[in-house]
C-alpha positions in Angstrom: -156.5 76.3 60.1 -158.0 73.0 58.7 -157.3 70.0 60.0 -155.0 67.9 58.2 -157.8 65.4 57.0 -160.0 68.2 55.3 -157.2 69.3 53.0 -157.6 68.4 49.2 -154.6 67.8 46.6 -155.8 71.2 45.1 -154.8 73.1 48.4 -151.7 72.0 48.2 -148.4 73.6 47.2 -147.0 70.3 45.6 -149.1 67.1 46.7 -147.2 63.8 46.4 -149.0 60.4 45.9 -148.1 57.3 47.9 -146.3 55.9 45.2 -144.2 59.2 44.3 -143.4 59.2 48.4 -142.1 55.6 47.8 -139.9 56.6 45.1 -138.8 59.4 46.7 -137.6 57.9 49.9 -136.6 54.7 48.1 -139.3 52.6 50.2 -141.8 50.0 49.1 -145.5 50.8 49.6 -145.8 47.6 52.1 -142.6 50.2 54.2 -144.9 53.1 53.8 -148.1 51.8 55.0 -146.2 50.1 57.9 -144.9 53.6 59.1 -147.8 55.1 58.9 -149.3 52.4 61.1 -146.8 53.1 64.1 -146.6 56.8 63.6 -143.2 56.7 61.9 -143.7 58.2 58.2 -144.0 61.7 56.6 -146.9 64.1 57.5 -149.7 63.2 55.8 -153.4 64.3 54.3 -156.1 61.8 54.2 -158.7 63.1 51.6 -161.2 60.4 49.7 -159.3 57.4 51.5 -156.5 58.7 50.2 -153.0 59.8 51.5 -151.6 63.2 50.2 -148.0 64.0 51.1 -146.7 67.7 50.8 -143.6 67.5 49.3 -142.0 70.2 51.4 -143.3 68.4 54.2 -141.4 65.2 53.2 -138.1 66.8 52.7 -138.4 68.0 56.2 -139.1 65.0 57.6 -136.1 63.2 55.7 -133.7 65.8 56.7 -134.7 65.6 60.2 -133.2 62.0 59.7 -130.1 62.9 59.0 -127.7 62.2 61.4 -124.2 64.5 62.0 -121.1 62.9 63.7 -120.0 64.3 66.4 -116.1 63.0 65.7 -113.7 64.8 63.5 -112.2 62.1 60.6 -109.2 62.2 62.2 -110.5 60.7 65.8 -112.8 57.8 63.8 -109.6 56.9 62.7 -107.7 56.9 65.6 -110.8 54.5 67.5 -110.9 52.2 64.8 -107.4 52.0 64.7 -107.6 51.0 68.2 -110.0 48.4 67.7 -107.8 46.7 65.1 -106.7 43.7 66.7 -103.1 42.9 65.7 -101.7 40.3 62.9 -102.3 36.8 65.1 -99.3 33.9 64.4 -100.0 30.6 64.0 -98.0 28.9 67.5 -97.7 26.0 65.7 -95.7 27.2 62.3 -91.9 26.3 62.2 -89.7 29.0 61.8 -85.9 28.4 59.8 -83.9 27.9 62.4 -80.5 29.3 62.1 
């Protein structure tokens, strides 16, 4: 198996530039090349001091993002409704007196 920096654009299924990864995930290139840094972006293919992205790859990693609640609608409601802090009065308004 080659290692992932020997791998050329032509060997792969659908490579992705930098800028097509940016547009993709909706992140700036400044974002991209931060994530890279600290291990956080997309696999990736360093050929000719460039970075490859397979777009399968990608996908993969973005759906591995996503995250599923673990509450039913009904029980977010119910906490949030919970949470609501009733209607305050102001103390000092008069009232009609009768």
């Amino acid at each position: 198996m080659p290692s992932k920096h020997s791998r050329t654009p032509a060997m792969l299924e659908s490579p992705l530039t930098t800028e097509q990864v940016c547009k993709l995930l909706g992140v700036s290139r400044t974002t991209l090349f931060r994530m890279k840094e600290d291990g956080s972006a997309p696999p990736y293919y360093n050929t000719g001091g460039r970075a490859w992205f397979e777009e399968a790859e990608v996908r993969a990693w973005f759906n591995a993002l996503r995250v599923v609640p673990t509450a039913s609608v009904d029980e977010i409601r119910a906490a949030l409704a919970r949470q609501a802090s009733p209607r305050r009065t102001n103390p000092f308004r008069r009232t009609a007196s009768k």
